[in-house]
C-alpha positions in Angstrom: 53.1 0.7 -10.3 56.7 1.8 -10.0 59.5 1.0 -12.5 62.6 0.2 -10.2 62.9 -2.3 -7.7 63.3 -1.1 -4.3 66.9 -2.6 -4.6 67.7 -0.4 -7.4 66.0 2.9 -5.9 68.3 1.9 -2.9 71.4 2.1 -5.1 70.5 5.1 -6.6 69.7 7.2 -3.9 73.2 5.7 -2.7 75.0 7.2 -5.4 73.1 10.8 -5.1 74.9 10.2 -1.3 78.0 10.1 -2.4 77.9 6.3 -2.6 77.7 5.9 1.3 77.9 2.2 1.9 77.5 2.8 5.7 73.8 3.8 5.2 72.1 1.1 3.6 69.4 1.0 6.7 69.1 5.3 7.2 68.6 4.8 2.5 65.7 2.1 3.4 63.8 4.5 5.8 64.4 7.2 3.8 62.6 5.4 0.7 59.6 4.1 3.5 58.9 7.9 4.5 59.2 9.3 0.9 56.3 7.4 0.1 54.3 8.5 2.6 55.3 12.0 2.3 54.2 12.2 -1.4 51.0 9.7 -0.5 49.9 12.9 1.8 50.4 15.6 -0.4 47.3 17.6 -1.1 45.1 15.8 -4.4 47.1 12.6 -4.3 44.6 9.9 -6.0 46.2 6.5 -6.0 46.1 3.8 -4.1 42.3 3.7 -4.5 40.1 0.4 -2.9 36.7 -0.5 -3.7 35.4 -3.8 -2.1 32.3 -5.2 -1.3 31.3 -6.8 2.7 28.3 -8.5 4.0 26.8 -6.8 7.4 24.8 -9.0 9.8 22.6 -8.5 12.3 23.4 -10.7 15.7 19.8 -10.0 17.4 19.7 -7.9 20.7 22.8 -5.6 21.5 24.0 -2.4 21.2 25.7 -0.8 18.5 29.2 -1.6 19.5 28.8 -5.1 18.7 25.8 -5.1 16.2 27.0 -2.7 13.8 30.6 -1.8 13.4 32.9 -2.5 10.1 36.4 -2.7 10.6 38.6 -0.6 8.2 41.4 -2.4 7.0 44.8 -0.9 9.2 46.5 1.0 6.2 43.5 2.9 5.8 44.4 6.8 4.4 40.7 7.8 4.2 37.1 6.5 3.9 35.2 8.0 0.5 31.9 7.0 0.6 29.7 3.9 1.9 26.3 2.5 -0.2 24.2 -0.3 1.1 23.3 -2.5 -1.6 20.0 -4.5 -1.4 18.9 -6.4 -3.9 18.6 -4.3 -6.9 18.7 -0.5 -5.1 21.7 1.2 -4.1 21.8 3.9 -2.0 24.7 5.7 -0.2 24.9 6.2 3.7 25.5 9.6 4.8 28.4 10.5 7.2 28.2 11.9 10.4 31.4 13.3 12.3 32.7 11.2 15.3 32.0 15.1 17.8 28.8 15.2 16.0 27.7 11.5 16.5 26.7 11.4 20.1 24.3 14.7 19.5 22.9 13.3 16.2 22.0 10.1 17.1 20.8 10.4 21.0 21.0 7.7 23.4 17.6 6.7 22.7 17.9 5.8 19.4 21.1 3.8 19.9 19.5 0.5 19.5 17.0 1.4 16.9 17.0 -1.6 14.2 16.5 -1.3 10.5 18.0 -0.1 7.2 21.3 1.5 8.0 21.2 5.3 6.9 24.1 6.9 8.4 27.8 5.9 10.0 30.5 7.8 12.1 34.0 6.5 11.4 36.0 6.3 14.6 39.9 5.8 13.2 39.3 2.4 12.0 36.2 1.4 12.8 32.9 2.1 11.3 29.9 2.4 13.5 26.4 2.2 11.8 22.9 3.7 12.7 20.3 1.9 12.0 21.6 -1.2 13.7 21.4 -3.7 10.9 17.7 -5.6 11.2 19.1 -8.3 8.4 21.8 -9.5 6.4 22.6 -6.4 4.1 26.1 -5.8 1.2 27.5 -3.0 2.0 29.9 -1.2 -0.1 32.8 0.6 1.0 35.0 2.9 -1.7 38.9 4.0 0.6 41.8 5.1 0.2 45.2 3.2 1.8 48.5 4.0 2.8 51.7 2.9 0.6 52.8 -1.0 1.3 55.7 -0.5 4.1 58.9 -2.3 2.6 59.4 -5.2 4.0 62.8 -5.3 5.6 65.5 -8.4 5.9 67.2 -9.0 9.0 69.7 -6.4 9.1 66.9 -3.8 8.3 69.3 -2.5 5.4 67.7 -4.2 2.5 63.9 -5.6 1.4 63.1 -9.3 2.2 62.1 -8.7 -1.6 64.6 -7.7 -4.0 62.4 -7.2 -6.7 59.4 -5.6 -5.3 58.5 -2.3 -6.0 56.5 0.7 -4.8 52.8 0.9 -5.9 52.4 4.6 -6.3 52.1 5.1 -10.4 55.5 6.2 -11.6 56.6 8.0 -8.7 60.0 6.5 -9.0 61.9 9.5 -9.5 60.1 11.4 -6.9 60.2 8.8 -4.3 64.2 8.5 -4.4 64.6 12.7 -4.3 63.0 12.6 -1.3 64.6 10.0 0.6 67.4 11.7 -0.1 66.2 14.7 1.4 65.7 12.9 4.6 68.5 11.6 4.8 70.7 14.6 4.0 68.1 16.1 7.4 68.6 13.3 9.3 72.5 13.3 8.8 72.4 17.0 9.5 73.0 18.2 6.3 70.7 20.7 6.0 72.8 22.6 3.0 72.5 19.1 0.7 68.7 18.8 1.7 67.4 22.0 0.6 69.3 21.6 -2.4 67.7 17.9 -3.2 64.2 19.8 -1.9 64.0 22.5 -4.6 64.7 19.5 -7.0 61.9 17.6 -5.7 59.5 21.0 -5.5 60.7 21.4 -9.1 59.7 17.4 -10.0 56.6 17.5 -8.4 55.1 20.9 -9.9 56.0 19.8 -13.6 54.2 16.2 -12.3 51.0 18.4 -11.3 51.4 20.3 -14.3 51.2 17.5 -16.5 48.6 15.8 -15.0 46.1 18.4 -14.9 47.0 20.2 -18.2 46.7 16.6 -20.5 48.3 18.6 -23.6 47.0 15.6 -25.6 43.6 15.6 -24.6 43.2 19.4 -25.2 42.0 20.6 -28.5 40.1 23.6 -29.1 40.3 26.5 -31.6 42.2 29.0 -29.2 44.8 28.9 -27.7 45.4 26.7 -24.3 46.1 29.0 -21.3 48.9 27.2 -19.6 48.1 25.9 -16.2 50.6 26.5 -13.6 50.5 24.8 -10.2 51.6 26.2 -7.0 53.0 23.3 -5.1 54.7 25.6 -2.6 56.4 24.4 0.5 58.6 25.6 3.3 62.2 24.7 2.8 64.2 23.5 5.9 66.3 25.3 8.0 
């Protein structure tokens, strides 16, 4: 959970822009995008969901409408799916969506039974076996940062107080909406300037987080871990 309100990460990425009062709504989109940007960098691990559904079985069909899940629509990425019933567990195995039609032939499209496999088609979940019975199935995913909900004028949240549910990204969240908007106002001289600030932010985050200095002891020495975040400036 961040620290700041989005109110007060708007004001201080205001400040880093010289105090700009003119771009309240270009500081608000730049805060919406730097959470997405840093939500797709490469080992990311928040923003985890684990929930359980109930799948049903509606008699004769197909598997369009006897066996799909919808995802929720701020789904990142699907981990894993385990059909639960009664007291076994046991975890469906995934089949790509250009793999799908190959695998599991036309013939055995309406095969009922215990659901071993699924193909996930951007949001939507398609099962083979076609459910025979009532079955809990449980889904482990990833989701995308809340979008900021915006007031009328687009320039400030509806919510004042709320704040960004990436763990103590604060920091990293406001250096990069800074860099947008720096791009977008075609300041490409500012950007890349803010940018190496952020690269350096973000490797001494990684750094951190991997080497746990307080979680290490052994009788040698600890060989210091050094991650490569590396990314193309701009320009």
């Amino acid at each position: 959970m961040g620290l700041l309100t989005f109110s007060e990460m708007q004001s201080q990425v205001r400040s880093m822009l010289g105090g700009r009062t003119t771009q309240d709504a270009l500081i608000m989109r730049g805060l919406q995008f730097a959470q997405h940007r840093i939500a797709r960098l490469p080992g990311f691990d928040e923003l985890f969901v684990a929930d359980s559904i109930t799948i049903t079985s509606t008699g004769a069909g197909n598997e369009i409408t006897d066996s799909t899940v919808t995802m929720p629509s701020t789904l990142r990425k699907l981990h894993s799916l385990s059909l639960i019933e009664s007291s076994k567990t046991s975890k469906l195995e995934q089949i790509g969506a250009d793999k799908w039609e190959s695998v599991i032939g036309a013939q055995d499209t309406y095969d009922r039974g215990r659901p071993v496999r699924y193909v996930l088609r951007y949001q939507t979940v398609s099962l083979w076996r076609v459910p025979d019975q009532s079955y809990t199935l449980r889904r482990l995913y990833s989701v995308w940062p809340t979008e900021i909900e915006l007031n009328a004028a687009k320039d400030a949240p509806s919510d004042t107080s709320a704040v960004s549910l990436l763990d103590h990204k604060d920091e990293l969240i406001m250096v990069y909406a800074v860099v947008w908007c720096y791009l977008t106002l075609g300041n490409r001289e500012k950007a890349n300037y803010y940018f190496v600030i952020f690269k350096d932010m973000l490797g001494q985050a990684g750094q951190f987080d991997i080497v746990k200095p307080d979680l290490s002891i052994a009788s040698s020495p600890v060989t210091e871990v050094v991650v490569d975040h590396t990314v193309p400036t701009f320009g």
